[in-house]
N, C-alpha and C positions, 0 to 999 in steps of 0.2 A: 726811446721806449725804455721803460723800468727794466732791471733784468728781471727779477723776481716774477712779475708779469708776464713776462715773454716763457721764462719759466714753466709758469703756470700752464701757457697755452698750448707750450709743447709737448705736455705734458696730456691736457686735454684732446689732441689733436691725436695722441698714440691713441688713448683709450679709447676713442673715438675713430680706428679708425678706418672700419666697416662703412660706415655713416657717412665720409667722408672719401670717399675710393674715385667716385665722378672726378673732372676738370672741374666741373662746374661751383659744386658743392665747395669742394674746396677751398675757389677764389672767390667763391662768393662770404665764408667763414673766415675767411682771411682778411678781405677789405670788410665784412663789420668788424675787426677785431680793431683794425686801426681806423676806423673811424671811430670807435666808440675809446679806444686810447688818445686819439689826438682832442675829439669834445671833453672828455676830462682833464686832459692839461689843458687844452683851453679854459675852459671852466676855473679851473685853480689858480691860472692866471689871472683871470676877471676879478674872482673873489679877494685875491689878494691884492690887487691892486685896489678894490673900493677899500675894503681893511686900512690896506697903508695909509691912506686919504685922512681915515678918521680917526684914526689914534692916537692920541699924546705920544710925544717924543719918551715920555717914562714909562709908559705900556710899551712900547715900542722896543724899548732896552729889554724890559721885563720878559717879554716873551721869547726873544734871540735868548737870553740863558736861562728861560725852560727849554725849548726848542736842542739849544747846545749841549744843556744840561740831559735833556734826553737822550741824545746821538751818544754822547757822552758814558751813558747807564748801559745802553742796549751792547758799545762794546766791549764792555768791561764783562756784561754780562757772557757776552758769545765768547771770549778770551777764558773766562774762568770758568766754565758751567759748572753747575753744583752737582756733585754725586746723588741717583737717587738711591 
């Protein structure tokens, strides 16, 4: 599971958590959460996998360094942030 997501849900799950005080509620809040995390990396699997099928080998390079290139940016960015 993402952290960031898991994050999130713990997150959710404080604010929420009058609404959520049952067993039931609960584990039922919990198993959609990971089913609806595990159909989206499925999901991102599938799509990447037909993607891969049909791209040129030079799309292919192209996009591993925007891809790197972005990973890249975001930590450059989170290392320096800029004063506001």
């Amino acid at each position: 599971m993402n952290p960031t997501t898991a994050l999130y849900f713990a997150a959710l799950t404080t604010a929420q958590g009058a609404a959520l005080s049952s067993g039931a509620a609960a584990t039922a809040f919990l198993t959609g959460v990971a089913a609806a995390s595990l159909l989206w990396q499925q999901t991102l699997v599938v799509l990447g996998s037909l993607a891969g099928r049909r791209i040129s080998p030079t799309t292919r390079i192209w996009t591993f360094r925007l891809g790197y290139g972005l990973v890249a940016a975001y930590a450059v960015k989170i290392a320096f942030p800029l004063p506001w």
